[in-house]
C-alpha positions as CSV (number, residue, x, y, z in Angstrom):
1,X,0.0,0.0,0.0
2,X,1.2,3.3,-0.7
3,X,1.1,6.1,1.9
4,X,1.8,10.0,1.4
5,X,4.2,11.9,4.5
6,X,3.9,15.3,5.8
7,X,5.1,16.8,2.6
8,X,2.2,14.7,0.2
9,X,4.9,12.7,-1.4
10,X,3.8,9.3,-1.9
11,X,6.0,6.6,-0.1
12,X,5.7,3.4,1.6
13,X,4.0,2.7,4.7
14,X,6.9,3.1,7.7
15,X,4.1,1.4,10.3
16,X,1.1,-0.3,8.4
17,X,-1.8,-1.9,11.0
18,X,-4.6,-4.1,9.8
19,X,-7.6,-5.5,11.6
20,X,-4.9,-4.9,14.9
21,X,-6.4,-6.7,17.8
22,X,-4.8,-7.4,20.9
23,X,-6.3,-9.3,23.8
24,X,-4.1,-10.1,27.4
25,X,-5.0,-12.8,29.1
26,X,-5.2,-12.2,32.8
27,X,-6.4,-14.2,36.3
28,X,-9.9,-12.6,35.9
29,X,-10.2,-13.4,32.6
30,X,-9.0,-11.3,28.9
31,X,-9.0,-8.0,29.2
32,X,-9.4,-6.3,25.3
33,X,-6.7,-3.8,25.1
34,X,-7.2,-3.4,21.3
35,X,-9.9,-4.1,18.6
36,X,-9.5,-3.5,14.9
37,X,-7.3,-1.1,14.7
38,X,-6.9,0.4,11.1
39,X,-3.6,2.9,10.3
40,X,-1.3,4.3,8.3
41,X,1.6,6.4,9.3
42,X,4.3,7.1,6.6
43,X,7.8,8.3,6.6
44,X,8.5,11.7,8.4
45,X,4.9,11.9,9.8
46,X,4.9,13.2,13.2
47,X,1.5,11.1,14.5
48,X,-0.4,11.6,18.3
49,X,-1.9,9.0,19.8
50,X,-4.9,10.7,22.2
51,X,-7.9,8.8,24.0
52,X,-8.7,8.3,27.2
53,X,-7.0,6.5,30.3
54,X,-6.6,2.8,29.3
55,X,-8.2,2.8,25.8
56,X,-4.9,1.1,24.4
57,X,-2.5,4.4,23.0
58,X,0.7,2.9,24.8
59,X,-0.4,-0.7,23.4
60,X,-0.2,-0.1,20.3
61,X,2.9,2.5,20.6
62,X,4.3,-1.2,22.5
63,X,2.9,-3.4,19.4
64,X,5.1,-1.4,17.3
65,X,8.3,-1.5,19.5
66,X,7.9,-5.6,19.5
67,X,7.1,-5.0,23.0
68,X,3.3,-6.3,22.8
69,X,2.4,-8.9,20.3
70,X,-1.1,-8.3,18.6
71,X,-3.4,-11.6,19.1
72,X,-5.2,-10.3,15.8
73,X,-4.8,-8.7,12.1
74,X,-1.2,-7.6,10.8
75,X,1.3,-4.9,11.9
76,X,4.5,-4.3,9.9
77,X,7.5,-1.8,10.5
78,X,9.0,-0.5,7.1
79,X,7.7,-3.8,5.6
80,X,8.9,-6.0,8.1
81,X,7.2,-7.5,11.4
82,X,8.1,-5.0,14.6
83,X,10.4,-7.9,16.2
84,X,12.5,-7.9,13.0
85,X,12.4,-4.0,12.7
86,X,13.2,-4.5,16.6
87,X,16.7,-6.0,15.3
88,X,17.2,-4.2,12.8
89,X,17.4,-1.0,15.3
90,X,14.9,1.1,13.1
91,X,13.1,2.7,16.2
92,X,14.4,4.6,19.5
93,X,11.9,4.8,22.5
94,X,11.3,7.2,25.5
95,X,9.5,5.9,28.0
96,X,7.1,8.1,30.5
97,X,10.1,8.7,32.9
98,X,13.2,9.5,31.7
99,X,14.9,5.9,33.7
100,X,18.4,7.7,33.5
101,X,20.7,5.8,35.8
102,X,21.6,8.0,38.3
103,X,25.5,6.5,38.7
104,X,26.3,7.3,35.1
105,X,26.7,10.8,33.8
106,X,24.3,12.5,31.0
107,X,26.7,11.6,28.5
108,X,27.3,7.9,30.2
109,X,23.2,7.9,29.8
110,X,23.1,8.6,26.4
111,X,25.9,6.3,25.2
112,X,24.9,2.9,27.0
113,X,22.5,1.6,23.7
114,X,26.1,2.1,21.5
115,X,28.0,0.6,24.2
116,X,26.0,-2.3,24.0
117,X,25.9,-2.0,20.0
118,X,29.5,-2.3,20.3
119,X,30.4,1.2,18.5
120,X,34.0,2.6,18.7
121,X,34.9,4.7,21.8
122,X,35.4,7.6,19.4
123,X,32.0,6.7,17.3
124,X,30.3,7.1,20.7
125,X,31.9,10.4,21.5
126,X,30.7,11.8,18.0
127,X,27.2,10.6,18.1
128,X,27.0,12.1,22.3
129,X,28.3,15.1,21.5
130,X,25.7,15.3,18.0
131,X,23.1,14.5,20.0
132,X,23.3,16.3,22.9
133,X,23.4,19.6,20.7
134,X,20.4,18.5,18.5
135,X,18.5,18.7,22.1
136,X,20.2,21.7,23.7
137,X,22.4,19.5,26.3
138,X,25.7,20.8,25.0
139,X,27.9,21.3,28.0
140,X,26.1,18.8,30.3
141,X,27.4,15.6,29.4
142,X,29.8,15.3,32.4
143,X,26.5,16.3,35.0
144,X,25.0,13.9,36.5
145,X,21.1,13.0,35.9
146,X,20.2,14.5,39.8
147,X,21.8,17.5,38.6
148,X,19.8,18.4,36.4
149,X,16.1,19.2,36.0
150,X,13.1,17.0,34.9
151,X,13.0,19.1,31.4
152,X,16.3,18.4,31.2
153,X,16.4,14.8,32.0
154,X,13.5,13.6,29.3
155,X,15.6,15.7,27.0
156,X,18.6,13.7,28.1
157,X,16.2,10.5,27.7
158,X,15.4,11.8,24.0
159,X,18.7,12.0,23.3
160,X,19.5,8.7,23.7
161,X,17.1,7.5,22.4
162,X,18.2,9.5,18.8
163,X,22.1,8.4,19.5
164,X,21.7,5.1,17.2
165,X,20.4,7.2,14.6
166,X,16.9,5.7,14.4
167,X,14.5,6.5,11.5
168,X,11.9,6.0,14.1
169,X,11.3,8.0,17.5
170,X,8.6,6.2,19.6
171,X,7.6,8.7,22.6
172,X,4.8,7.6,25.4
173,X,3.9,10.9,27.3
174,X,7.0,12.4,27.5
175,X,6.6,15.2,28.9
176,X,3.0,14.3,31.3
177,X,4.5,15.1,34.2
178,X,6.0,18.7,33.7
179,X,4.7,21.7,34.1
180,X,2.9,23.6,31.5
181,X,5.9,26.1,31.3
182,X,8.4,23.1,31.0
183,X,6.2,21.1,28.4
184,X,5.4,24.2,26.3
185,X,9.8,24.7,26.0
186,X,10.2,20.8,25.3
187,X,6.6,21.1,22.7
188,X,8.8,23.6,20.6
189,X,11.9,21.8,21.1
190,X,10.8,18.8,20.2
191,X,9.6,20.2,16.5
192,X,12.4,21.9,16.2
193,X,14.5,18.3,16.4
194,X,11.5,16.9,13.9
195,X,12.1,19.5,11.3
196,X,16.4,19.3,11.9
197,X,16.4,15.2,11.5
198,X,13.2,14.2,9.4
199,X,12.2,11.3,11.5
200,X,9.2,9.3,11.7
201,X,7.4,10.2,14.9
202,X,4.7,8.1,16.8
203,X,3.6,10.0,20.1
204,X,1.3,9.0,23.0
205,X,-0.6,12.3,24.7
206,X,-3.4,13.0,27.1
207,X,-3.2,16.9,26.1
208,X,-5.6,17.6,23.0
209,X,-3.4,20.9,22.7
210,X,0.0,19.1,22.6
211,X,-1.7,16.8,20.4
212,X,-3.0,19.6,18.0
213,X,0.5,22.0,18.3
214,X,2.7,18.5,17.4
215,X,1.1,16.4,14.5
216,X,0.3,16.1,11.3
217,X,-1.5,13.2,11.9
218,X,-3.8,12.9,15.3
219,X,-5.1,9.8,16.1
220,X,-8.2,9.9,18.5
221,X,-8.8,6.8,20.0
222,X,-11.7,5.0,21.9
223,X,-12.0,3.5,25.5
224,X,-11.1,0.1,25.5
225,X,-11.0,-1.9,23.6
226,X,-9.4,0.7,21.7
227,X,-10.5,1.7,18.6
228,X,-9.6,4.7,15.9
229,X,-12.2,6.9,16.5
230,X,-11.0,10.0,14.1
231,X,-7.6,10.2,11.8
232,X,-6.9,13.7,11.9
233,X,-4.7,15.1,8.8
234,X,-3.4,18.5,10.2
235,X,-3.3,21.8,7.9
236,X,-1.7,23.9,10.1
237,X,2.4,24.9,8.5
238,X,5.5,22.8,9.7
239,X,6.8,25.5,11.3
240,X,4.7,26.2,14.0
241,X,4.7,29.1,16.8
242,X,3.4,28.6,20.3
243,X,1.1,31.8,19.0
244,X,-0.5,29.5,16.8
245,X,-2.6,27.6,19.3
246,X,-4.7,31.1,19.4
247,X,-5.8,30.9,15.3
248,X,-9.2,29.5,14.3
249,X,-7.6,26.8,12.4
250,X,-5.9,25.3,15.5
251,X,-9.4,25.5,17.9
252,X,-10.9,24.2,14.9
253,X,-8.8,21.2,14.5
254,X,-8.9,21.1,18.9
255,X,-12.5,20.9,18.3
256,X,-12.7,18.1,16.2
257,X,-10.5,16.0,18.5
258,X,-13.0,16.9,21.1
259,X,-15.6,15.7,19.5
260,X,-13.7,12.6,18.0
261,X,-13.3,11.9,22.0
262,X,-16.7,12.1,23.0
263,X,-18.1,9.8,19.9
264,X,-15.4,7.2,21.1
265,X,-17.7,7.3,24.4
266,X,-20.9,5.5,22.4
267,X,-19.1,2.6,21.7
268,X,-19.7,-0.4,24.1
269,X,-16.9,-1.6,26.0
């Protein structure tokens, strides 16, 4: 199938889901995490995943990581099944917390996956020092995580996750537990590293503005078991001003995830 990115160029699928279902077996019986979940996301997209507590966003963010394992339908990463993209090292993934260890410095943090990917000493020093400037952390790699703020530490968290040079960047609520001042800082930062590196971005969000300001694509999803209640193609400009969450076109588009949220509601669960 063929897919078009941010820029309307037709490409192939990077993440490709059909008929997705995915069921956990538990002591009190299955619990339906996901149910026939239906998308597309192509190369350079930058795609928000936004529904209620519990209706399956992280799951299927999981699914795609090789984490999960769907129990139904098909789900491919640039062609292949996720555990085989998982070898192939196409994805990075930030987690809620940033999980620094607090015994390593920022730039011991950040080059632990290429340690373990067995990359020169001096490959690793290029690629900390690269990506430690991509998220503003030059001149921090020798602080340790506690010194540091919690903006600073997911940024930290970010960077590592980019320092194998991913075409992926999988991101589960980042940035849910700072402030609104913090989050705003790290919501332009984080388009700023999109537009600098062209990745392929999949990112879970409980904030319908965070959702709106990021994507092109918005994904509203239902309670469980989660369904695709709305795929939202944005027309607001790459570049993107904080100012811009006061134009009609952003309430607009704020509105219809709204309302995408509340229809998921009418489904039985």
């Amino acid at each position: 199938m063929i897919a078009r990115n941010a820029g309307g160029a037709q490409v192939a699928p990077v993440v490709e889901a059909r008929g997705v279902g995915l069921t956990f077996q538990t002591a009190d019986g299955p619990v339906h995490a996901l149910k026939d979940v239906n998308l597309t996301i192509a190369k350079g997209d930058f795609v928000s995943f936004i529904g209620p507590s519990g209706c399956g966003k992280t799951t299927f963010l999981r699914a795609i990581a090789a984490l999960e394992a769907p129990t139904e339908g098909s789900l491919t990463v640039n062609g292949m099944t996720p555990d085989a993209a998982r070898r192939a090292r196409a994805y990075g993934y930030v987690f809620q917390a940033a999980g620094l260890y607090p015994w390593r410095t920022i730039a011991g943090n950040v080059k632990l996956p290429l340690e373990i990917m067995g990359f020169s000493r001096a490959e690793q020093d290029a690629r900390v020092a690269k990506v430690l400037e991509l998220v503003e952390l030059t001149g921090f790699g020798k602080k340790f995580p506690w010194q540091l703020s919690g903006g600073m530490q997911q940024r930290a968290s970010i960077a590592r996750a980019l320092a194998f040079d991913a075409d992926i960047l999988l991101m589960d609520e980042p940035f849910g537990a700072l402030d609104e001042i913090v989050r705003d800082r790290l919501n332009e930062e984080l388009l700023k590293l999109w537009n600098n590196t062209g990745k392929t971005i999949g990112f879970v969000t409980h904030s319908i503005p965070e959702a709106v300001y990021l994507s092109t694509k918005i994904v509203v999803m239902s309670p469980r078991p989660g369904r695709i209640t709305d795929v939202i193609e944005s027309p607001l400009p790459r570049v993107r001003p904080l100012e811009i969450r006061d134009t009609p076109e952003f309430m607009a588009i704020a509105h219809r995830v709204r309302e995408g949220l509340r229809a998921g509601h009418s489904y039985d669960v």
